[in-house]
C-alpha angles and dihedrals in degrees: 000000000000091000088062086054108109098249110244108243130189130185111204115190131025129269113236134225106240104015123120109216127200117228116241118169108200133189117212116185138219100211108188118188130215090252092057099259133131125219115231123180121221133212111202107179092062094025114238145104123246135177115246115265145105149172124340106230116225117287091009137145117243084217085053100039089044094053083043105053088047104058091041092061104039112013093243126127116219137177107228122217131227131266130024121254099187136035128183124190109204128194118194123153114311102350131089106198132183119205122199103194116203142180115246135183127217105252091188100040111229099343110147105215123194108268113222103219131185121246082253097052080040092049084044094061084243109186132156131225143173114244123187103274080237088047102053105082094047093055098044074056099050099062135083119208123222090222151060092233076047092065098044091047090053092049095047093054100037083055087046089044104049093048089055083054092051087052105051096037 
């Protein structure tokens, strides 16, 4: 039945006249663990929270890009479940970028994994940790971001985030 729901979209940005934007598709995951909490992933040099997620490779399966990601940022393996129920469209500067937004569930408990991060999330201060699923969305808010990727990024999630909350409420 959830499949048949309408999926919740935001776009956050504007689209301008003149400006030749670059593509990017882009996964972002609810990871929900056993013990009902929920694994954000903060950035600390720019100050703000943001869901795991990146990039789909080319080719590539949500499902795939989403277990990926994952892993990748926080050394934990999920089993991602079908169907988005979310989707953003951002527009900043010079990218136009698509986010499908899915539920996932811990597979490893609360292993903690070693997450494989680039020399940029590294650079970012990038570190994951597991909120309280009724306290996620308080702390994503109370936070301010330094910058302006900060700001779209809060936006993005808290949209993402809410929308999981609507669903499991």
């Amino acid at each position: 039945m959830s499949d048949q729901n309408p999926i919740e979209r935001r776009v956050i940005g504007t689209r301008q006249g003149g400006v030749q934007y670059s593509e990017r598709l882009a996964v972002r995951v609810v990871v929900l663990s056993p013990k009902g909490e929920v694994a954000l992933v903060k950035a600390n040099r720019d100050n703000y929270y943001k869901l795991p997620g990146g990039g789909i490779e080319s080719g590539e399966d949500h499902g795939k890009a989403a277990e990926r990601e994952v892993l990748e940022e926080t050394g934990c393996h999920v089993l991602v479940k079908p169907g988005c129920f979310a989707t953003t469209e951002e527009f900043r500067n010079d990218l136009h970028q698509i986010s499908y937004c899915y539920r996932a569930t811990l597979l490893d408990g609360h292993q903690p994994g070693n997450p494989e991060l680039t020399e940029e999330e590294v650079s970012d201060g990038l570190k994951h940790e597991w909120v309280p699923v009724e306290k996620a969305l308080q702390t994503m808010e109370n936070v301010e971001p330094t910058s302006k990727l900060g700001r779209y990024i809060k936006e993005r999630d808290l949209f993402l985030l809410t929308e999981f909350l609507k669903s499991i409420q």
